[in-house]
C-alpha positions in Angstrom: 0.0 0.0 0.0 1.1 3.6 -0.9 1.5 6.3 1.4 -1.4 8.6 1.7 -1.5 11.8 2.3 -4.9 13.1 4.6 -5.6 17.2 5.4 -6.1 17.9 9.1 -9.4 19.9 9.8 -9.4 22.7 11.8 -10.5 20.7 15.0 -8.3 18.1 14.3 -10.1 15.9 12.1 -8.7 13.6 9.8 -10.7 11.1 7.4 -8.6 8.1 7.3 -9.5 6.6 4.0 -11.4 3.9 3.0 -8.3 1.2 1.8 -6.8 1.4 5.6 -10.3 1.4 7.4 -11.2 -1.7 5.4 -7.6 -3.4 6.3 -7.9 -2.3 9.9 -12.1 -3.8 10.2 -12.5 -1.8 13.1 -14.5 1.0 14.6 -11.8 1.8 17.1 -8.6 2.4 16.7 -5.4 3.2 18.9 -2.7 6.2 18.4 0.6 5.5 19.6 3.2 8.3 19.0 7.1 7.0 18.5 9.4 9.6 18.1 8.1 11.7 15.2 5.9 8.9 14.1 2.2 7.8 14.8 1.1 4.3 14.7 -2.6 3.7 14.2 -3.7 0.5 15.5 -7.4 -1.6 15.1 -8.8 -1.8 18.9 -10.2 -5.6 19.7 -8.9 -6.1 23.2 -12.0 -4.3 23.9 -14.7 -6.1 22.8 -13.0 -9.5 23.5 -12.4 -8.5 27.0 -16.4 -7.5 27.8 -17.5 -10.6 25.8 -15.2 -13.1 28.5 -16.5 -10.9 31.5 -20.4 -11.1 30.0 -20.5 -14.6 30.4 -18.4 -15.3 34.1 -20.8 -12.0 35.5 -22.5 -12.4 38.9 -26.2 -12.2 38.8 -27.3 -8.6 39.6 -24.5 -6.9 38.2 -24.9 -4.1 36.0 -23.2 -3.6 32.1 -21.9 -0.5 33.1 -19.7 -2.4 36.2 -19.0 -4.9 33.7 -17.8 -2.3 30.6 -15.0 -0.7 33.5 -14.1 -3.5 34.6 -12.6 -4.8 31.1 -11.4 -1.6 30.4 -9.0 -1.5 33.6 -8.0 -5.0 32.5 -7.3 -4.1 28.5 -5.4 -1.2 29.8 -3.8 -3.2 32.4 -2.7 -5.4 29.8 -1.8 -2.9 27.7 0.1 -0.3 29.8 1.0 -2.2 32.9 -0.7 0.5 35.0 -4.1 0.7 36.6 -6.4 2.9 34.4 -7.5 6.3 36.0 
């Protein structure tokens, strides 16, 4: 694949085109910046993480206790750090 060059919006927009969003099959994606460079990356941890808590939750437990919980783990897993 080519470079590609995208304009940046004046809120800091960018339309990342349609080649790389079909490569990536994702909705979310991560930026990492190294050095000078940004890495995009497709976000799956995410999903995968809420789908293995779904099914081991305790009765009576909310989606929203459920959602932060696999967030702290997928940046946990991630980072190494708790999230904030």
């Amino acid at each position: 694949m080519a470079t590609v060059a995208v304009k940046i919006t004046r809120k800091g927009q960018v339309t990342i085109p349609k080649e790389i969003r079909e490569r990536l099959k994702a909705s979310t994606i991560y930026f990492d910046v190294v050095d000078d460079t940004i890495v995009v990356k497709a976000v799956r941890d995410a999903a995968g993480s809420l789908h293995e808590y779904a099914k081991n939750v305790k009765p009576g437990t909310s989606m929203k206790q459920v959602k932060e919980r696999a967030w702290e783990v997928a940046v946990h897993e991630k980072t190494g750090k708790k999230s904030s």
